[in-house]
Structure formats: structure tokens, C-alpha cells
N, C-alpha and C positions, 0 to 999 in steps of 0.2 A: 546518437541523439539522446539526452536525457531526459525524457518524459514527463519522469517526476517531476524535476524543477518547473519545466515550460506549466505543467496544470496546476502546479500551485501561484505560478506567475498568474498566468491567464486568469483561473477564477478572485485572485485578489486585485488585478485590474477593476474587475466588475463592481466592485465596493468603494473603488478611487469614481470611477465614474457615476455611478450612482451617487456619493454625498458631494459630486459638482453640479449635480442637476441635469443630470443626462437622462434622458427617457429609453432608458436600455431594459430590457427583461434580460433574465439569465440564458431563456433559448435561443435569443436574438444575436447574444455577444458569443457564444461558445460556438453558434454555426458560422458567424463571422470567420471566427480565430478560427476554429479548427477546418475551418473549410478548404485553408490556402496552407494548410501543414504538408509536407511532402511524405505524405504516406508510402509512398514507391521506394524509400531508402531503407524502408524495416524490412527485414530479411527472416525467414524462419530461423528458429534455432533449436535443429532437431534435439542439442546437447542440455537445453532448459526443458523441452518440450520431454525427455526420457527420467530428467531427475524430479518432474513434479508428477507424473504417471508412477512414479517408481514409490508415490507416499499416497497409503494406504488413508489418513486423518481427511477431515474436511482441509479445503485450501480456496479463501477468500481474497478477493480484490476489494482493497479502502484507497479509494483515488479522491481528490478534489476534484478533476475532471468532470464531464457529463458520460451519461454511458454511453451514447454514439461513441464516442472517442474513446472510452477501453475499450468497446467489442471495435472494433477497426485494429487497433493496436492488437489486443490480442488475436485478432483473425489475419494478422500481416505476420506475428511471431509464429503462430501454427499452434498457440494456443488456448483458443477457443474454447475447447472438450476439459480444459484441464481444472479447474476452478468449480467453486458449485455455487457461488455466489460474487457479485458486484455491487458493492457498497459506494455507490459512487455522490455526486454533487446533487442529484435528485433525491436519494433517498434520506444526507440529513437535511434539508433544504424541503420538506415534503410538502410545504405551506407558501411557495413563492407563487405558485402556479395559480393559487385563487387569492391570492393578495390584490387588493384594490389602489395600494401606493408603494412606492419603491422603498421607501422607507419604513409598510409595518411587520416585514419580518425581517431582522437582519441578516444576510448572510452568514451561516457558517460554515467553516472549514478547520481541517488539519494545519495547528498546531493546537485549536484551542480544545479544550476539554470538554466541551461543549457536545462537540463531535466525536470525540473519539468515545463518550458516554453514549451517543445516540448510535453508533457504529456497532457497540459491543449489546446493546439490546436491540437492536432488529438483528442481527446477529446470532441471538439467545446462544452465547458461548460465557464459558467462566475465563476467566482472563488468568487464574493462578493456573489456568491449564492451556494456555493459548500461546502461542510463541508470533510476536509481531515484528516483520522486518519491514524496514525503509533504509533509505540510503539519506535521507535528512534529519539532523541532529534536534532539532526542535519537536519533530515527529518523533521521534525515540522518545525524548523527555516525556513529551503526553501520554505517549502508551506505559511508561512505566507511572507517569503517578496515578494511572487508574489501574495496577495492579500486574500488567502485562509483562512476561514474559518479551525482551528485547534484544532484536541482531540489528545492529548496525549494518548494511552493504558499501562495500564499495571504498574502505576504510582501511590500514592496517592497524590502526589504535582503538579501542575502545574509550565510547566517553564514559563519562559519568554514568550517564545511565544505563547504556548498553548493555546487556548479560552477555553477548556475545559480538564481534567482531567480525566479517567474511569480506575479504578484498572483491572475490567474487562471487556472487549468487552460485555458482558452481562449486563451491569450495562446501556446501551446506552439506555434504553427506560426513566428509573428513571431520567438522567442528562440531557438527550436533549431532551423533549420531545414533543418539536416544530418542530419533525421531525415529527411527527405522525399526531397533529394537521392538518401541512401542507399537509398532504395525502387527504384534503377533495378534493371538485369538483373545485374548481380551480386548480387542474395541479400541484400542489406545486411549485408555482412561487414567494413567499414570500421570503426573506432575512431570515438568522437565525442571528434576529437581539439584542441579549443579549449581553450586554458588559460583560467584566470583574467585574467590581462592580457590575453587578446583577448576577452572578456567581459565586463570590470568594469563595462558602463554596460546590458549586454540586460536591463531591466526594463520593462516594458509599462506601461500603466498598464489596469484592469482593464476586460473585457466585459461592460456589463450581462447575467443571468442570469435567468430569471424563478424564482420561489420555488415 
């Protein structure tokens, strides 16, 4: 199941139905939708759950989602403990909750830059020092033209904007592995400073996964 997709479907739903005249709140529509998700098919994966323990840097969730639905999600993968922050549909969204019409705070979300600006300041991270992955190409675009550091998942080509490529979320210690270096005793304050031309071939080929 692809998560990503389904939360950026769902919360762009909410913005078709609000400008038809639907009397919907954002909490109303995402306990709808994600109430009837089949949470029971997510499985731990003790082999994601050892490669994000195994990195020493801060490691953030930026979903479109609500946060019920990351923390379920990541409490169904087994990782809960692994993250130190959840960026989710509440936090750029902070102003829906005492909005008086549906209409005077727009919705936003990922792809717009709107959000990925208000992500990287509640956040307080530098982005020439941030490495940002998604598996959607329009999200890569955004984090790169606010400065980010970009892995495509899920991919064997690199787009345009990508800095980096990984078929699988597991492949991330083989391709970048100046993540790991930078875990020593400096704090990992180092840039991940590989261009394109010293990267054009890091594409793994992918780690079986179990479902």
C-alpha cells in the first residue's frame, strides 16, 4: 500500500469538496477516510526499523496526512520511537481549526511551496544541510527549489531534481553513505556535499521487503 499517494489524494479531496460547497472540516474528512483504511495489512519492518536507528542526525516525518494517521502508520511499521518529529496536515494548516468559513484559510499541502517553507521553519533545520526523500516527483521538485537536499524513492532514474535516486528506502546506506560517515563526533554538521556528476550512477538495484 502506498501511503504517500493515498494522503496526498485524500487531503486534495478536501479542497475539491470544500470549493463545491460542502460543509466539511479537515477533522471530519480525514476521520471519515482514514477510519475505513485497513490498517491490519501494515506489517513491521524490523529491516527499516534497524536502518533509521542506525542514523545518528535528527529524522523527520513531512506527510499531507493528519497526525492520527502517521502515528497509526508508523505504530503498525514498528516505528513509532524512530523519528523526533511529525510534520504533518495540522501543523502547516495551523489556522483551519479556528477559521470561522471554509473558505478563509486555504488549504495547504505538498507540492506547493507554501508548505514545504512552513515545514522547514517549524522544523528550524537549514536545508543546504537537510537531505529530503519522497517517492513523488512534484515533492522532490518543491524541496529542491527551497534549497533541499533530494532522494527520490522508489525509482531507478533520477529526475531533474533528484540529487539522489534509491529503488528502495533500503538501498539508503549503499547510495548515501555520507550519512553515516557524518554520525561521527562532530554532531553531523557537514553538508552532503556530492554533486550530480559524482553521483550519476548511485542506484541500487532494490532489497526484497516483506508485505
Amino acid at each position: 500500500m502506498n501511503t504517500n499517494k493515498m494522503q496526498i489524494g485524500d487531503s486534495f479531496n478536501i479542497n475539491i469538496f470544500q470549493a463545491l460547497g460542502y460543509d466539511i472540516g479537515a477533522d471530519d474528512y480525514h476521520s471519515f477516510v482514514h477510519g475505513s483504511l485497513p490498517y491490519e495489512v501494515i506489517k513491521a519492518d524490523l529491516q527499516l526499523r534497524n536502518l533509521l536507528r542506525s542514523i545518528n542526525q535528527r529524522k523527520l516525518i513531512f506527510t499531507n496526512s493528519d497526525r492520527n494517521h502517521a502515528i497509526k502508520v508508523l505504530e503498525k511499521l514498528g516505528l513509532h520511537d524512530c523519528f523526533d518529529q511529525i510534520i504533518c496536515f495540522e501543523t502547516i494548516n495551523p489556522n483551519l481549526s479556528i477559521s470561522s468559513r471554509l473558505d478563509e484559510f486555504p488549504v495547504v499541502l505538498k507540492p506547493s511551496i507554501d508548505a514545504m517553507k512552513i515545514a522547514l521553519n517549524v522544523a528550524n533545520i537549514d536545508p543546504r544541510r537537510t537531505l529530503f526523500l519522497d517517492d513523488n516527483d512534484r515533492n522532490i521538485a518543491a524541496g529542491k527549489s527551497v534549497g533541499l537536499r533530494t532522494a527520490l524513492v522508489g525509482k531507478v532514474m533520477k529526475s531533474k531534481e533528484a540529487d539522489y535516486a534509491l529503488e528502495s528506502i533500503l538501498n539508503l546506506r549503499q547510495v548515501i553513505p555520507e550519512i553515516w560517515i557524518m554520525n561521527g563526533t562532530d554532531g553531523g554538521n557537514h553538508q552532503i556535499k556530492r554533486t550530480r556528476s559524482e553521483i550519476m550512477d548511485s542506484v541500487l538495484p532494490a532489497t526484497p521487503v516483506g508485505a
